[in-house]
C-alpha positions in Angstrom: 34.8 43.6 -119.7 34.7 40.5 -117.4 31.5 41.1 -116.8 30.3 41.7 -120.6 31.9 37.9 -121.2 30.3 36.9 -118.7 26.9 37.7 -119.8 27.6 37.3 -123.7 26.4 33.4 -123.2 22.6 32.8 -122.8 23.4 29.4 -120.3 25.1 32.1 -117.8 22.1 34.5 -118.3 19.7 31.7 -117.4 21.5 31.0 -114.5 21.9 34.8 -113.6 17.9 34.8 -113.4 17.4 31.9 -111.3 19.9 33.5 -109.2 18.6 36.6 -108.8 15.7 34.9 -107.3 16.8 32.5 -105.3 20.4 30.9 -103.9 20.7 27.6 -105.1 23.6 24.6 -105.9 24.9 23.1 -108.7 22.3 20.3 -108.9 19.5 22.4 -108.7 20.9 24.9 -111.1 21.6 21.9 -113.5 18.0 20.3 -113.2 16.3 23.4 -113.4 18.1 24.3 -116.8 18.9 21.1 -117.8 22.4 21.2 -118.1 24.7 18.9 -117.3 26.4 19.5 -113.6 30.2 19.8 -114.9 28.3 22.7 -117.0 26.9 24.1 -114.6 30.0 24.4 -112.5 32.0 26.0 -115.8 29.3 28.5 -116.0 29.5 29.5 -112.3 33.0 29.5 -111.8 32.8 32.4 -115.0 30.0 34.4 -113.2 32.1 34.2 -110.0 35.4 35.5 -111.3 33.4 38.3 -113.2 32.0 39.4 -109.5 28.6 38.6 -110.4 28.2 35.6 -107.9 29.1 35.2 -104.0 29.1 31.2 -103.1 28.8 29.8 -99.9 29.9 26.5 -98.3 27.5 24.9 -96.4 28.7 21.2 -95.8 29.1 19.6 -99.0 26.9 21.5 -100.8 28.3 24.8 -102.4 25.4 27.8 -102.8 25.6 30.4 -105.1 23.6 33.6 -105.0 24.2 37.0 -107.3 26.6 39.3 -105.1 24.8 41.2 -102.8 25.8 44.6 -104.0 24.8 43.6 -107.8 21.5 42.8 -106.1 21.1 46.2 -104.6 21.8 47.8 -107.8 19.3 45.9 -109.9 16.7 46.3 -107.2 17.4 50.1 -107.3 17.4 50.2 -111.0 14.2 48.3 -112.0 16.3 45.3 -112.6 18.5 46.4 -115.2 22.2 46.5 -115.5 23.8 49.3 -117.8 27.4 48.2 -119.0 29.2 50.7 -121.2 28.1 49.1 -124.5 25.0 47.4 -123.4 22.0 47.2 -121.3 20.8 44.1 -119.3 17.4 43.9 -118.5 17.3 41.1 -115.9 13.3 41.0 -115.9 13.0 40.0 -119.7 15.7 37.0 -119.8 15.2 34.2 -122.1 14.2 31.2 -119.8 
């Protein structure tokens, strides 16, 4: 159900489909959206602990990216994601 949570706010779904596309940090995340960083950084730390996100240090910066095996299942299922109660369709997101 950590993953249902997860999803049930439409700031963590936007963020899921930049995500998807790309790995990015918090500051690009948060001007992209435009949300404020601290946001941002509440948001991902949620997607994280669900096991939706993978994050990697480099420097500094922090990069997140959707984990790798979530990837492979969305790319194998037409980009959907079928919870038991629900059905996310990852390539009709709200922007």
């Amino acid at each position: 159900m950590a993953v249902l949570r997860a999803l049930g706010e439409l700031s963590r779904v936007r963020i899921m489909r930049l995500l998807i596309k790309e790995e990015l940090g918090v500051n690009e995340i948060a001007e992209r959206l435009d949300i404020s960083e601290y946001n941002v950084s509440k948001h991902l730390r949620i997607l994280k602990e669900a096991g939706l996100l993978q994050m990697e240090k480099s420097g500094k910066q922090r990069l997140y990216r959707v984990d790798a095996s979530l990837k492979a299942h969305l790319a194998a299922n037409d980009n959907v994601l079928e919870l038991d109660c629900c059905t996310f369709r990852f390539d009709k997101l709200p922007r």
